[in-house]
Each structure stands twice: as C-alpha cells, then as structure tokens.
N, C-alpha and C positions, 0 to 999 in steps of 0.2 A: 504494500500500500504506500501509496506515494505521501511525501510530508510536505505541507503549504508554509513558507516561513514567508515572515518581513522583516521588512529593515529593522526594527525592534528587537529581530531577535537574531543579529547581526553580532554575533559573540566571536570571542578568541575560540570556544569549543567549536561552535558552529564551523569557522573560518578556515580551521585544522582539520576538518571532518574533510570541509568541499575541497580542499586545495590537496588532501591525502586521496582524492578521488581521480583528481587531476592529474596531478602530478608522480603518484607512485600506482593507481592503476589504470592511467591511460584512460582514460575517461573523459569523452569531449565534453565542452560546455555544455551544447546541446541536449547531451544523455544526462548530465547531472542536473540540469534545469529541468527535466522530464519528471527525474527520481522526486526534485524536491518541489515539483508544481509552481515552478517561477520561468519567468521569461530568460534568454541566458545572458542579457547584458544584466540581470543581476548577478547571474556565477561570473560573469567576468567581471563584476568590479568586484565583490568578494575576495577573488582569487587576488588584484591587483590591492585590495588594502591589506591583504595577508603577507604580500610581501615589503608593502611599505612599514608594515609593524612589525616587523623582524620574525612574525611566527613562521615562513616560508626564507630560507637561504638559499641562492644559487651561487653555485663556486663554479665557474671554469677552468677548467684543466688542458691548459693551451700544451700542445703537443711536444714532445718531444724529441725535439728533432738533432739526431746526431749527423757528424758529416764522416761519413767512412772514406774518403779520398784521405782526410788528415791523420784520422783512427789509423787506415795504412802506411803512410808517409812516414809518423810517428815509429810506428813498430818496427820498419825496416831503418829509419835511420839511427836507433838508440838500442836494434835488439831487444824493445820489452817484448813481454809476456802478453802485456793486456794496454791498449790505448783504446781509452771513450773521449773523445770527440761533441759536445754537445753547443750550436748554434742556441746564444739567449743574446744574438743584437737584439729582440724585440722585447725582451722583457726590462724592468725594473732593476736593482740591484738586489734587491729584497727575491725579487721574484726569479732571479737568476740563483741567487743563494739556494733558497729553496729546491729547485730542481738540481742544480749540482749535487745534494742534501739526498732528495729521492732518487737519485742515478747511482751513487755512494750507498746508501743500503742495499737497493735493489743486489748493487753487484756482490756487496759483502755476504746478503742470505742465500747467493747463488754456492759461493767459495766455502763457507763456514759452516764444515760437516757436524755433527753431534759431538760432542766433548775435544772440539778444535778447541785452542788458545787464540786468542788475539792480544796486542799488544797495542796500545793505545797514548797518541802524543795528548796536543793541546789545541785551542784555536777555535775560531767561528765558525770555519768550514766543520771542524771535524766533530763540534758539535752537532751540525746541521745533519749530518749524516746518522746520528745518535739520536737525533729527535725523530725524524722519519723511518728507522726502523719497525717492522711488525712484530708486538708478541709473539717468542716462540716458544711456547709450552713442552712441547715435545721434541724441542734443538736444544739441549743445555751447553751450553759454551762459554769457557773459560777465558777471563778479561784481564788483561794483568794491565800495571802502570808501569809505562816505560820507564820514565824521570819522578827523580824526584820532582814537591810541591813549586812551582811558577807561581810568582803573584799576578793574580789577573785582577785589570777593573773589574769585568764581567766575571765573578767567580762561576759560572755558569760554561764558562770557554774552559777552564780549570781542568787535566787529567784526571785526576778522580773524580772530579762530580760526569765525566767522560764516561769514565770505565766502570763507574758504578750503573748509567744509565741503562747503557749497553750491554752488564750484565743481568742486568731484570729484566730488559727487552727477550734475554735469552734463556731466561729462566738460569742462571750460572752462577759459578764462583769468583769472586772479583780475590786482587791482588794489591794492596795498596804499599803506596812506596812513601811513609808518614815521615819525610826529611825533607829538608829544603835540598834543591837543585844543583847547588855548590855550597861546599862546607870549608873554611879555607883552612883549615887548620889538618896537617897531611894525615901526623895522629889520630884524629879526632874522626874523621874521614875514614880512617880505615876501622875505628873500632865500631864507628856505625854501621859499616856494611857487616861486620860482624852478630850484629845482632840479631836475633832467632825471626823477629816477623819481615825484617830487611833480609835476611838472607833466604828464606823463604818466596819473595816476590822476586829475588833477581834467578835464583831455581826454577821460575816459571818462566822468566825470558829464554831461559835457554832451552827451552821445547814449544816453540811458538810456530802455530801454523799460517801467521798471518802479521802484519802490521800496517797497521793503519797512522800514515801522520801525513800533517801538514808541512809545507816548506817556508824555512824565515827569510824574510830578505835582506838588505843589508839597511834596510830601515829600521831593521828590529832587532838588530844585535845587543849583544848586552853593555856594548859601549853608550849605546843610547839611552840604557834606562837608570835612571839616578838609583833606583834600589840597588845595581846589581853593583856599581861601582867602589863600594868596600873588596868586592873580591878581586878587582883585575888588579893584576903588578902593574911598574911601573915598563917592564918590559912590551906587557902586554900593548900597551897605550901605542908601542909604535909600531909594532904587527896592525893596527886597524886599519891603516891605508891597503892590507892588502886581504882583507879579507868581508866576503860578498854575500853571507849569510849564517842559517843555522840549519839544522835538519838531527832529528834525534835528541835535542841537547846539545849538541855539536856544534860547535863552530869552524866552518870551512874557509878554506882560504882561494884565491881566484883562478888557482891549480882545479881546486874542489878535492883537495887532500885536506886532514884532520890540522889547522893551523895550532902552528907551534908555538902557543900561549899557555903559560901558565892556568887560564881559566878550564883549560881541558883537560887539564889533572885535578881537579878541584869539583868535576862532576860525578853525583849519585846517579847512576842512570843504568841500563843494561848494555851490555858493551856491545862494543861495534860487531865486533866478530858475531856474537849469537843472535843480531838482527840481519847479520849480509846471507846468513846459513837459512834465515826464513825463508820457505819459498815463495808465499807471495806479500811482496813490498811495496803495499798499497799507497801512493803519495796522491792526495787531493789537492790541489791548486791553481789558482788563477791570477791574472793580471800581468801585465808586461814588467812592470817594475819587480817581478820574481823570474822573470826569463833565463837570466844570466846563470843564477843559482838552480834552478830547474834542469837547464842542461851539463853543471857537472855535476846534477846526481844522476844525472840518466848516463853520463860517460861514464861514472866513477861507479857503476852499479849499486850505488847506495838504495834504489829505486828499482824495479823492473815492471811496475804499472804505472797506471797515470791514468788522473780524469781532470779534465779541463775543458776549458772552451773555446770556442773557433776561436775567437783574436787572440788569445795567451797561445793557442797551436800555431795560428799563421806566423807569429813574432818570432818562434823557438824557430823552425824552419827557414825562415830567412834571414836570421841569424848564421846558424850552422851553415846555409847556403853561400853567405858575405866570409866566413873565413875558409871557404875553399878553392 
C-alpha cells in the first residue's frame, strides 16, 4: 500500500528513507513518487535537500591513472623490482597525497604474506599509506620500528605512532625502538642497544620481509633542524656542503655513500646491512626537490621499488639522461 506524505512530514527519517531508495536501490524518482503517492518533483527536491543537509554524501573517486611508459623506463634504468608511476597533475596536493597513500597500501596488502615483518621509517607520505590501509583480521603481520624516536611537529608523521597503526591494521605485533635517534655519548649508545626491549626490536630488523620509508632531502637534514644540532661535531658542520639527504636515519653524501660524519655513528636504528638483505625496499616519494637523493638510492641499491609521480619520474629520467 502506497504512503501519501507532505511537506510536513518532510523529516531527516523521511529524507534517509527516499534518498536510501534512490541512491543505494536504484530506484527512479518516478517509482518512489508512485510508492509514496507524490508527484516526483517532490522526491527530487527531497532527494536535493538531503544532500544539502549532509544526511546524503557523495565522494568521487577520480581514477587512477598510472603511466606505465615511466613505470618501464624506471625499472630498466635503476634495475628495481617494482616502479608505480601515478599521473595526479589534476589533482590537489591533498588529493595527490591521498592516492599516493591508496597506491602504497594497495601494493603493501598485495606483498605482505601472513606473519611477514615490515619495517617502518617516518613522514607524511608514509603515514598516508598507514591511514589507507584495510583491516586485516586474518593477515597478522609483524611491524617493527626502524629508528629510533624523531621529533615531529605532527606526532602523527612519528615511527611509532606509524608502526603501531599499521600493526592493528594487521591485526600484528608491533616492535618499538623507545630511544631517541642519536645518543651522543658512544658509551651510552652502546649500552642502550644492549638493553633487552632494544635488543629485541633491532632482532626483528634482521628478518624483515619488507621496508617501507620515505626519502629526506637535503632540506631536511639534520643540519637544518635546531633540535638535532647538540649532536653534530664540529667536523660534521663541514661535511654539509657535501651531503644531499637522509634515507633510513642515514645520512648520504652526493656519492649516495653513508657520509663520513660523526652523526652516523651516533645513530639507534637497524643497520644498513639487514635492511639492503630485505627483499622488498619499498621507498614512497615525490617532488623534484628529492630527485637528486632518489637517484643515488636507486644507484646505490639502498631502494629497489618506488612509487611516485609523473613529474618527480619525468625529473629523475632526465636527469640521469643530462649526465650521459
């Protein structure tokens, strides 16, 4: 039996009823105006004030468009494993975040078998990919922290609050590395890695099926951040002119060899060796102004994936094209 309403009884229940009609069983105006004995420019304004009152959302989901000519190019000229390639000139920054974010899980739940390790850096990106992850109830996979704690504005970018996310995403057992980054004192430094829950998490670096980070540029070195400047020598201060980023904890020098600064003996982190022996070295990154640092960890194997985007691929490529 059909139900006669009026504008009177033009309610939020009502509004949720018609637009659940509409919209999730496909149901034309016309048939829902039947059902409820009304003409259908009332189900259509209905339908139009339920989305003006937030009880109706629409979200677009603008495609994903990867450029496999670069995805190629990439893979033959650096030898990786795995290059994604994804076109976001059309979106936002926000909205380019985001889909780097969903491309970065997607590919992580494709790799990361039942009781795999992942090893996990720090950053916006690598967050992003941590937020977009699916519950996986029946995947339990183990999260360890690369580095010691990094002070972030956003403690939300933070390794741990990383590795933690992405172990509940996994239903799994997180690994936490509860020290700061660099400890200057050499002493001091070695009897911390001594310690049973420290020694413990760097035990789990060294059977990691996966690692996941981000690349620093040379914007973000630790010359530039007033906290970090108690630990650099004075030697270190003149090593800066030659060195282009960070990757790991690490600081690289414009070789893309480990620079010979005092600050890289002074780091808590899982060594280099039991992250190069992972086999897949998942690096997320974008932007021209990380190019230079991107291609010596693709020369220097520190890397053998990569997800990026067309203009950070086009840069890296003619780049590497100009010095030969």
């Amino acid at each position: 039996m059909n139900t006669k309403i009026t504008f009177e009884e033009d309610s939020a229940t009502l509004m949720s009823e018609i637009a659940d009609l509409y919209y999730n069983q496909g149901m034309t105006q016309q048939e829902i105006a039947r059902q409820y004995d009304c003409n259908r420019f009332k189900i259509a304004k209905m339908i139009q004030n339920a989305r003006e009152e937030g009880i109706v959302e629409i979200t677009i989901h603008k495609p994903n468009k990867r450029h496999s000519a670069l995805e190629h190019a990439l893979t033959e000229t650096f030898q990786l494993s795995k290059a994604i390639v994804l076109d976001t000139r059309d979106l936002s920054r926000a909205e380019a975040l985001t889909e780097i974010g969903k491309t970065g899980a997607n590919y992580l739940e494709k790799i990361l078998t039942p009781n795999a390790t992942i090893g996990v850096t720090w950053g916006k990106t690598i967050r992003s990919v941590a937020t977009a992850l699916d519950p996986k109830t029946q995947n339990p996979v183990n999260v360890v922290q690369l580095c010691g704690c990094f002070r972030h504005i956003n403690s939300s970018d933070g390794s741990r609050n990383i590795t933690h996310t992405i172990a509940m995403k996994f239903n799994g057992e997180y690994f936490y590395m509860n020290i700061p980054v660099y400890i200057n004192d050499e002493q001091a430094r070695n009897a911390m890695l001594r310690e049973p829950l420290i020694e413990h998490t760097l035990n789990a670096t060294r059977k990691m099926d996966v690692v996941l980070t981000g690349i620093g540029s040379r914007s973000s070195l630790p010359f530039n951040n007033p906290v970090l400047k108690p630990y650099l020598a004075k030697e270190d201060w003149n090593e800066e002119k030659n060195c282009i980023g960070s990757i790991y904890g690490y600081v690289l020098d414009k070789d893309g060899r480990i620079a010979n600064i005092s600050l890289n003996r002074k780091i808590v982190a899982a060594s280099l060796q039991d992250v190069l022996t992972t086999p897949h070295k998942l690096a997320i990154a974008t932007g021209r102004h990380k190019v230079d640092m991107m291609i010596a960890c693709m020369k220097n194997r520190y890397i053998n994936e990569l997800i990026t985007d067309r203009a950070t691929a086009e840069q890296i490529l003619s780049n590497v094209n100009s010095e030969q």
